[in-house]
N, C-alpha and C positions, 0 to 999 in steps of 0.2 A: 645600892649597887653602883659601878663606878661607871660613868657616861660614858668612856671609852670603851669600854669593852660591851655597852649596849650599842656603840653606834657600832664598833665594828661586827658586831654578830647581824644588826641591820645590812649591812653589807654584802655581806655573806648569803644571808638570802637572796638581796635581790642580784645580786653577782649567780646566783644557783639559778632562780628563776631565768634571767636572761640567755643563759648556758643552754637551760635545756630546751627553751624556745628555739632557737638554735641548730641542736643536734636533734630535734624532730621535724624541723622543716629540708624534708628533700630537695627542696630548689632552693637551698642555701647552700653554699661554697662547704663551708664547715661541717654542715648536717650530712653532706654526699661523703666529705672527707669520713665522716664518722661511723657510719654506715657500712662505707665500704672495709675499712680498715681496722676499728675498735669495735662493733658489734661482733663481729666472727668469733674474737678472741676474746669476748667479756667473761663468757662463764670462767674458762679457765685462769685469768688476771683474779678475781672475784676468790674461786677456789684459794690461789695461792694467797692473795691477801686475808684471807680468813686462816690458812696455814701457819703463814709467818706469824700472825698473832700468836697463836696457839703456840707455838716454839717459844716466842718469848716469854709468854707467861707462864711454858713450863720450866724455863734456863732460869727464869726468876726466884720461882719455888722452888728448886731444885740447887739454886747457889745462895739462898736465905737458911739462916740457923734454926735449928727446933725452933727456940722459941719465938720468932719471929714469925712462922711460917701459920701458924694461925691467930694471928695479930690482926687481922682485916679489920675486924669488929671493931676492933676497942680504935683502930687507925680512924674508923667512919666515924665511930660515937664523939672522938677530940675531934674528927674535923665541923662535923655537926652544932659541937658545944662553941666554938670557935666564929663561927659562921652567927648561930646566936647569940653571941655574945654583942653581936656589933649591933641586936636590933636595936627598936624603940623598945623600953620594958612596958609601955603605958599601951602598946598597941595589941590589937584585939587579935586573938588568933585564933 
């Protein structure tokens, strides 16, 4: 796997981790901000973001040709094959 893209998912955790330390401490600047402002409207933000997905993934299948449109499979199985491709052959799995 490529070192960059494990340091930057490292990142991203602790970037996460710091965040929500954060927006759970009340007597932090940020956390009050957050609280006051982004809790109230979470469910709703949440909703619509689970919405929007939903719409693209039906604009998707809905503007894909027959035969494309159950093509998932065989899309996962080449990416699968592709992915294994790059192992060790000699290593144990």
């Amino acid at each position: 796997m490529d070192w960059l893209f494990l340091a930057l998912m490292a990142a991203l955790v602790v970037a996460g981790v710091i965040i929500r330390r954060k927006v759970r401490n009340p007597e932090d600047p940020f956390g009050r901000w957050f609280q006051s402002r982004v809790q109230p409207r979470l469910p709703g933000l949440l909703t619509g973001f689970f919405l929007a997905t939903f719409l693209v993934w039906v604009a998707v299948y809905v503007t894909a040709s027959e035969k494309d449109r159950g093509n998932l499979t065989q899309a996962f199985k080449g990416w699968f094959k592709s992915v294994g491709e790059g192992e060790d052959k000699e290593s144990p799995k």
